[in-house]
C-alpha positions as CSV (number, residue, x, y, z in Angstrom):
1,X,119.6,105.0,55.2
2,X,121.2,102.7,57.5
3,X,119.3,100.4,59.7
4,X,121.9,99.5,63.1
5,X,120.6,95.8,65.1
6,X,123.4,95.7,68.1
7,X,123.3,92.7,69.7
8,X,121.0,92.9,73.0
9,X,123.1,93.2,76.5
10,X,119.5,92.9,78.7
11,X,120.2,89.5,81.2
12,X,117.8,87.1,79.7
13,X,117.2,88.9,76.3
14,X,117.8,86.1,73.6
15,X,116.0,88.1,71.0
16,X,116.9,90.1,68.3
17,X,114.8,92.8,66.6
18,X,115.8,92.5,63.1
19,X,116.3,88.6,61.3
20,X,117.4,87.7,58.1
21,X,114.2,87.4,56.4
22,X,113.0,90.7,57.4
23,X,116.4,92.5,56.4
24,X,116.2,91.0,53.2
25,X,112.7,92.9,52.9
26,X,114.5,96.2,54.1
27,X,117.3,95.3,52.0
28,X,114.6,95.5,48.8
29,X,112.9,99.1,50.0
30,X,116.8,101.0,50.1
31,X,117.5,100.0,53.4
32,X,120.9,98.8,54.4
33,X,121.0,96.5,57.5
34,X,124.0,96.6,59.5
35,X,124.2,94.1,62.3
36,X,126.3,93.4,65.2
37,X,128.1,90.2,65.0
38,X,126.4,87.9,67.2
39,X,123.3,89.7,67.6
40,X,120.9,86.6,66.1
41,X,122.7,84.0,68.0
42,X,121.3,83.5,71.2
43,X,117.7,83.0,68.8
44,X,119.3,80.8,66.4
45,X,120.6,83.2,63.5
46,X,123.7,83.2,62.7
47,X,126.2,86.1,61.0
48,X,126.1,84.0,57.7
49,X,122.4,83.8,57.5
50,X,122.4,87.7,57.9
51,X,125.5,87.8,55.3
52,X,123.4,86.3,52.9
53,X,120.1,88.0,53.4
54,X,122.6,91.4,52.3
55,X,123.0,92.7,55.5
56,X,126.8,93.7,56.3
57,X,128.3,92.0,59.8
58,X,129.7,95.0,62.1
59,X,132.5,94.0,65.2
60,X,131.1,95.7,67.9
61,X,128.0,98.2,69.1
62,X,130.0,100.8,68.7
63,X,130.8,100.2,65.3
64,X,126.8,99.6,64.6
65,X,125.2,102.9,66.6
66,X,128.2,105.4,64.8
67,X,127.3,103.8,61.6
68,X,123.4,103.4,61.2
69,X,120.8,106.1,61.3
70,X,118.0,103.9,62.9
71,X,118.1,101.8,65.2
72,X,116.3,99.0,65.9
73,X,116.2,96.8,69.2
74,X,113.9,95.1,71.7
75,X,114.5,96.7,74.4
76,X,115.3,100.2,74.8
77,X,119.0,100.6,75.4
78,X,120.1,100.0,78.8
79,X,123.3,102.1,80.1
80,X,125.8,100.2,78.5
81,X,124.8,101.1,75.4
82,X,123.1,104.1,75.9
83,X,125.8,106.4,75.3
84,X,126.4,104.9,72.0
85,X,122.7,106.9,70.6
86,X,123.3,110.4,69.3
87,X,121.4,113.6,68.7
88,X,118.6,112.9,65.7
89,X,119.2,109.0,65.8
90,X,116.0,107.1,65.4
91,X,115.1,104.4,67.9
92,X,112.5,101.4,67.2
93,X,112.3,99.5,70.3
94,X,109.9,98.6,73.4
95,X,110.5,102.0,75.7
96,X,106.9,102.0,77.7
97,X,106.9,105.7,78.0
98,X,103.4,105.2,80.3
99,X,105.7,104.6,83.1
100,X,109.3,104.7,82.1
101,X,109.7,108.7,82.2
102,X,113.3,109.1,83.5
103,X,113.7,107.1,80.3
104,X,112.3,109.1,78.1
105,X,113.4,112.3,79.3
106,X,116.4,110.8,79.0
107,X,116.2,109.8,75.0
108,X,114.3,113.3,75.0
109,X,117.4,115.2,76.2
110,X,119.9,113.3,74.2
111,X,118.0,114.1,70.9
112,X,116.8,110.7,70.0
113,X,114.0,110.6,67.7
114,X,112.7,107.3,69.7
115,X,109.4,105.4,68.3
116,X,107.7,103.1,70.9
117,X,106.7,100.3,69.1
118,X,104.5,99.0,72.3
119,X,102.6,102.4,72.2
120,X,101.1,101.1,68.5
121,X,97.4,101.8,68.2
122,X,95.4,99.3,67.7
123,X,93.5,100.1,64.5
124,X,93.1,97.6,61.8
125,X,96.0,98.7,59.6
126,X,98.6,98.9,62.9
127,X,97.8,95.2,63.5
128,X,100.5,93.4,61.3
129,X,103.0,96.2,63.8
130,X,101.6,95.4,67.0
131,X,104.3,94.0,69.0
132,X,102.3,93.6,72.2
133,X,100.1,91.2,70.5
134,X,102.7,89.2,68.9
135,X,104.8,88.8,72.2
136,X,101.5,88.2,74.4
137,X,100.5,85.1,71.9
138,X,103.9,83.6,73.1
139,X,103.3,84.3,76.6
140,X,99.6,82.7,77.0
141,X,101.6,80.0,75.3
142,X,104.1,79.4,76.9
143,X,102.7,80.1,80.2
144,X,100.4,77.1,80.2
145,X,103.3,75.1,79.3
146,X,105.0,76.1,82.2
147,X,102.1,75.6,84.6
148,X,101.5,72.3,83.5
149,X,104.4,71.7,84.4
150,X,104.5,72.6,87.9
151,X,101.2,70.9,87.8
152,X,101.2,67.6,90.0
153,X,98.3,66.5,87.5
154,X,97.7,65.5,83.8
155,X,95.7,68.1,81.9
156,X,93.3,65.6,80.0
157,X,91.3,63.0,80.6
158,X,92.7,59.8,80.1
159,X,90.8,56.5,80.4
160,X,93.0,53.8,81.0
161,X,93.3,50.4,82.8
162,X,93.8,52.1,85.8
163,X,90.1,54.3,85.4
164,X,89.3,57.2,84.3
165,X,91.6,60.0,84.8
166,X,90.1,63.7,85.1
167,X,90.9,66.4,83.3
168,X,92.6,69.6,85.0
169,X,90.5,72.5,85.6
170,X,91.9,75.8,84.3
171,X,91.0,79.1,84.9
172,X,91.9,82.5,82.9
173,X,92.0,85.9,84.4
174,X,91.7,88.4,81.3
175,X,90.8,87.2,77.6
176,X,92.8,89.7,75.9
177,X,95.5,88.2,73.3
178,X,97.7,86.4,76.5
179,X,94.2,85.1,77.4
180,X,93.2,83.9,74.3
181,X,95.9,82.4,73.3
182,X,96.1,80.4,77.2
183,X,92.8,79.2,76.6
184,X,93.7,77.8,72.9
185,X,96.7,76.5,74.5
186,X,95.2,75.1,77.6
187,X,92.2,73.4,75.4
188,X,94.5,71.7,72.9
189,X,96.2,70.2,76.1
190,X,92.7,68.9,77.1
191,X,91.8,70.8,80.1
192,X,88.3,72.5,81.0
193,X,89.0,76.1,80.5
194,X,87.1,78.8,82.6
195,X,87.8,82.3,81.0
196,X,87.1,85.8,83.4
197,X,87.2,89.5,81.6
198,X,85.5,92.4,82.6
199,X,84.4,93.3,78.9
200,X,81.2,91.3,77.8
201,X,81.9,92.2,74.5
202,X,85.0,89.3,74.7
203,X,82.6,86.5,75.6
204,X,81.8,85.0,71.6
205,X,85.9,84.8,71.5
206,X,86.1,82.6,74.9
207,X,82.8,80.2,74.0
208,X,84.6,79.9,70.2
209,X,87.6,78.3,71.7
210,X,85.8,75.8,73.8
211,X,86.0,77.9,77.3
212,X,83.1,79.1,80.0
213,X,82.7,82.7,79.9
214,X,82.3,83.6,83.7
215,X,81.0,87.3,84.8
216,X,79.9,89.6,87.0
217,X,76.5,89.5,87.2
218,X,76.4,93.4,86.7
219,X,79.2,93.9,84.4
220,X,80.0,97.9,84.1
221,X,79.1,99.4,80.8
222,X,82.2,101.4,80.2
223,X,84.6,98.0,80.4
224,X,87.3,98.9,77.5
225,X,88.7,102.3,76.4
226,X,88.5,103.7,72.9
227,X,91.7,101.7,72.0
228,X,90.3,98.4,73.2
229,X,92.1,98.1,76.4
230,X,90.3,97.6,79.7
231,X,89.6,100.3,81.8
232,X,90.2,100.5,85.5
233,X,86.9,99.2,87.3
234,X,84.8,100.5,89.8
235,X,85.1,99.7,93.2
236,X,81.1,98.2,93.4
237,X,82.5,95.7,90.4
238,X,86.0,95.1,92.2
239,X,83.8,94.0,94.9
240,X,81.8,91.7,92.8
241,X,84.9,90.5,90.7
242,X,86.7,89.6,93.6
243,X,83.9,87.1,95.1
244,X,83.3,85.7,91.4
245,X,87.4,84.8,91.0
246,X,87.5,83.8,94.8
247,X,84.8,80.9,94.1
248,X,86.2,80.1,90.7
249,X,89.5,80.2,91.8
250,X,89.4,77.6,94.7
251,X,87.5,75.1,92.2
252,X,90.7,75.6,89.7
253,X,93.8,73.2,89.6
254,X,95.5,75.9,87.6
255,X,94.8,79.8,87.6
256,X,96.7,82.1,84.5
257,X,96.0,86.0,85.4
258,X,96.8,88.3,82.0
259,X,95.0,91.3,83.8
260,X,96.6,94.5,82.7
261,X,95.9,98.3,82.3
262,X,98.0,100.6,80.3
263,X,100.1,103.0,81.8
264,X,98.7,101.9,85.5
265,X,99.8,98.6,88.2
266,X,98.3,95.5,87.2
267,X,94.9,95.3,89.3
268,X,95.2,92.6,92.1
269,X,92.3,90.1,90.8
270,X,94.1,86.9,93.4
271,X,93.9,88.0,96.8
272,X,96.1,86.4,99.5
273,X,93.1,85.0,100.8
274,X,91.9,83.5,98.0
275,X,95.1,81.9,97.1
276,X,95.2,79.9,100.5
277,X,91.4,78.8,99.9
278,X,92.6,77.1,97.0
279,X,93.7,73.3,96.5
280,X,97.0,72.1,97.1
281,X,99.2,71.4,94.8
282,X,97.2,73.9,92.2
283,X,99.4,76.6,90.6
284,X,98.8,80.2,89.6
285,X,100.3,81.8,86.5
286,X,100.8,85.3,86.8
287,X,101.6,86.9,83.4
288,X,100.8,90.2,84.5
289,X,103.7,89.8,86.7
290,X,105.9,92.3,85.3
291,X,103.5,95.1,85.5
292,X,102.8,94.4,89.0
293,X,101.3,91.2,89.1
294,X,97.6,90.4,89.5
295,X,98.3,88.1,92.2
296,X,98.4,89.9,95.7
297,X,101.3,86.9,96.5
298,X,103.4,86.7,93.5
299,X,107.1,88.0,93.4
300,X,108.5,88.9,89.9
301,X,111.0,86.3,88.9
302,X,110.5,84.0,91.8
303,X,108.6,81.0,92.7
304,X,106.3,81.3,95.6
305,X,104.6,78.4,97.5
306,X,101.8,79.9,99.8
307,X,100.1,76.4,101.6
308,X,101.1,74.2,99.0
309,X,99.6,76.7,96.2
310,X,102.9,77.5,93.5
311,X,102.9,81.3,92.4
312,X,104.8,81.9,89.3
313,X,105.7,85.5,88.4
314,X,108.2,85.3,85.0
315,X,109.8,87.6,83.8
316,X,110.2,88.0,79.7
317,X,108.5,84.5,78.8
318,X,108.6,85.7,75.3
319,X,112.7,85.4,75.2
320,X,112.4,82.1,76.3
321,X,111.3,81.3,72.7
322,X,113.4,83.3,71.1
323,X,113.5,82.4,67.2
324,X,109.7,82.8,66.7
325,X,109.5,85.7,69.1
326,X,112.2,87.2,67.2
327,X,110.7,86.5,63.8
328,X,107.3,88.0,65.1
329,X,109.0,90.8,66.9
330,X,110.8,91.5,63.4
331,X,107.9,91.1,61.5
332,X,106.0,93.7,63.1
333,X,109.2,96.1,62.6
334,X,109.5,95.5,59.5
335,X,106.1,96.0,58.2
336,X,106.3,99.8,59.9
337,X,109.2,100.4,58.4
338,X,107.9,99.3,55.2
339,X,105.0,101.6,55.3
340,X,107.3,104.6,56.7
341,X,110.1,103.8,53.8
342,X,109.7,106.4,50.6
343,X,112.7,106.1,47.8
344,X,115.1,104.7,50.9
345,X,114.7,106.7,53.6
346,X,112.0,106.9,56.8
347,X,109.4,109.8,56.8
348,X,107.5,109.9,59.5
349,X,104.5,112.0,58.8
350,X,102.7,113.7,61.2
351,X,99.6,112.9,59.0
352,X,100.1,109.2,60.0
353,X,98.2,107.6,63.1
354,X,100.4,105.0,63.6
355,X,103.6,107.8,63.5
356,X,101.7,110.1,65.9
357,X,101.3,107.1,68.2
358,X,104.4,105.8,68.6
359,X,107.1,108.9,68.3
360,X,107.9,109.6,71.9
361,X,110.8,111.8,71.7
362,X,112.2,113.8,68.6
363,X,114.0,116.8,68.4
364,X,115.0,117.0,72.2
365,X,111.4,117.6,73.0
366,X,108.8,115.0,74.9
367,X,106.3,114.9,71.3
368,X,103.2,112.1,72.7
369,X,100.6,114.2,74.0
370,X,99.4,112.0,76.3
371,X,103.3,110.8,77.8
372,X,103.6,114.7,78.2
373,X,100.7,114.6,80.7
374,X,101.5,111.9,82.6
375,X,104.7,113.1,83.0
376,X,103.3,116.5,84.3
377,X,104.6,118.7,81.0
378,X,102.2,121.1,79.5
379,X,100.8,120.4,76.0
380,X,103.5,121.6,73.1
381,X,102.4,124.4,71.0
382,X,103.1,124.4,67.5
383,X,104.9,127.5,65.5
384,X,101.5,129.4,64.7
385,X,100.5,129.6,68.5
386,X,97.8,126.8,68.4
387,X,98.5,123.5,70.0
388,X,100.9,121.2,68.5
């Protein structure tokens, strides 16, 4: 089977879903890798590298889509190249079927058999193919980096001839992966690190990276759904929450929300009025900016200054590192593939958790149960008469 990379069209998107390293590996299981020329480039892979790793260099997207019987890309294709996909082409990519349903009724009706790597589950043998986690370690990186850098003070303490400088206070809405990684980031910097999350169960992760757990002082049993994920809060504990970031907030030189819920708008955790109780010159991060933002102020893709406080709302921080986001990004492919590769070509078993996850569409029918009911579709019944 042929695997097809095009080269990504997205403004902004430097990276590429398949690199050398990983095509080699594909290369190996009886997998040829075709890839558009000049689809590494942008993340600092060139044609050669692919050359040499065995993959064969294709002119255009055209050429790669007519050619390859999977296709793997970050994004799902917008509609410049969506009329290159045809009827029982595969599709690994980022689709977020949760929301995105013209989308996917759109790969559904075209008779893509699309697999949404972002709908992995998160079970210990899927971790090594969880693209969310890979991509949110870079963004609680590189978020901090940026925040700094709007910040009009020095993260650690310094004593100098000049006295003592203080370090920056930092706080962190949400200690999932983004979080975590923020308040490794944020610590290494030298900053005091303040870490919020409504699951309890996250506080021996925050305390083992140097952070203060803050909570509600009656946090709600039922925090995190079966996958992991938080769960949408009652509004008794949005009450509480809100007074617990409000204080913490205004004592912050830096705040970085992460806040998100699948499927659902990021909760608002930074009211308006919070942000103009806060210091001047402090900045907020909000990560969660792209699924709505949890700051009631911030504007996707803009900088906002709301009485001297800086809102920053970015979009895609994990293409702004695009050669290790890339590599991570691959990885993840790659190891699915690997484990959905039998004598050269991809099965994907129904048996399989991970392949019952993440198919979306196949066969011109919506497949994911639970993308069927948010969509408002009834559930699919298999041949025998008993649900599919």
């Amino acid at each position: 089977m042929n695997i097809g990379i095009p080269r990504s069209t997205d403004d902004g998107e430097l990276r590429v879903a398949i690199v050398p390293e990983t095509a080699q590996r594909l290369k190996k299981l009886g997998l040829d890798v075709i890839v558009e020329t000049g689809a590494g480039a942008a993340a600092g892979f060139s044609d050669d590298d692919y050359t040499h790793a065995g993959a064969t260099i294709a002119s255009s997207a055209a050429d790669v889509f007519a050619r390859a019987d999977a296709i793997a890309i970050v994004h799902a294709p917008n509609d410049e190249t969506f009329g290159h996909l045809r009827k029982g082409q595969m599709l690994f990519a980022v689709i977020r079927p949760l929301t995105e349903h013209d989308l996917v009724k759109r790969l559904a009706d075209a008779g893509v058999t699309a697999i949404a790597m972002d709908m992995m589950p998160r079970i210990s043998r899927a971790q090594k193919m969880d693209v969310l986690s890979s991509m949110s370690t870079i963004a609680g990186y590189k978020g901090v980096l940026l925040a700094a850098a709007e910040l009009t003070k020095m993260f650690p303490m310094m004593m100098t001839a000049a006295g003592t400088i203080t370090p920056a206070k930092v706080l962190i809405l949400g200690a999932g992966v983004a979080g975590l990684q923020a308040i490794a980031t944020a610590r290494r910097l030298g900053a005091v690190v303040e870490a919020f999350d409504v699951r309890p169960a996250v506080k021996e992760q925050v305390e083992s990276l140097g952070a203060r757990f803050v909570e509600v002082a009656a946090p709600q049993a039922d925090a995190e759904d079966a996958g992991g994920y938080a769960k949408e809060m009652s509004e008794d504990y949005k009450r509480k929450q809100g007074e617990l970031v409000d204080k913490h907030a205004r004592e912050s030189d830096i705040v970085i929300s992460t806040a998100l819920i699948p499927g659902k708008k990021a909760p608002i955790l930074i009211s308006a009025e919070t942000v103009r109780g806060m210091k001047s010159g402090a900045v907020i991060m909000d990560l969660a900016a792209e699924g709505g933002g949890n700051c009631e102020l911030t504007k996707l893709g803009e900088r906002v200054v709301e009485k001297g406080v800086v809102i920053l709302g970015p979009r895609n921080l994990p293409s702004s590192v695009p050669f290790h986001a890339s590599q991570m990004f691959s990885r993840n492919v790659g190891a699915f593939l690997q484990d959905l590769t039998k004598e050269g070509k991809i099965r994907l078993s129904e048996e399989d958790e991970c392949v019952v996850g993440t198919v979306i569409t196949q066969d011109g029918e919506v497949k994911h149960a639970r993308v069927r009911e948010m969509m408002g579709l009834p559930p699919l019944v298999a041949a025998e008469g008993s649900p599919a």
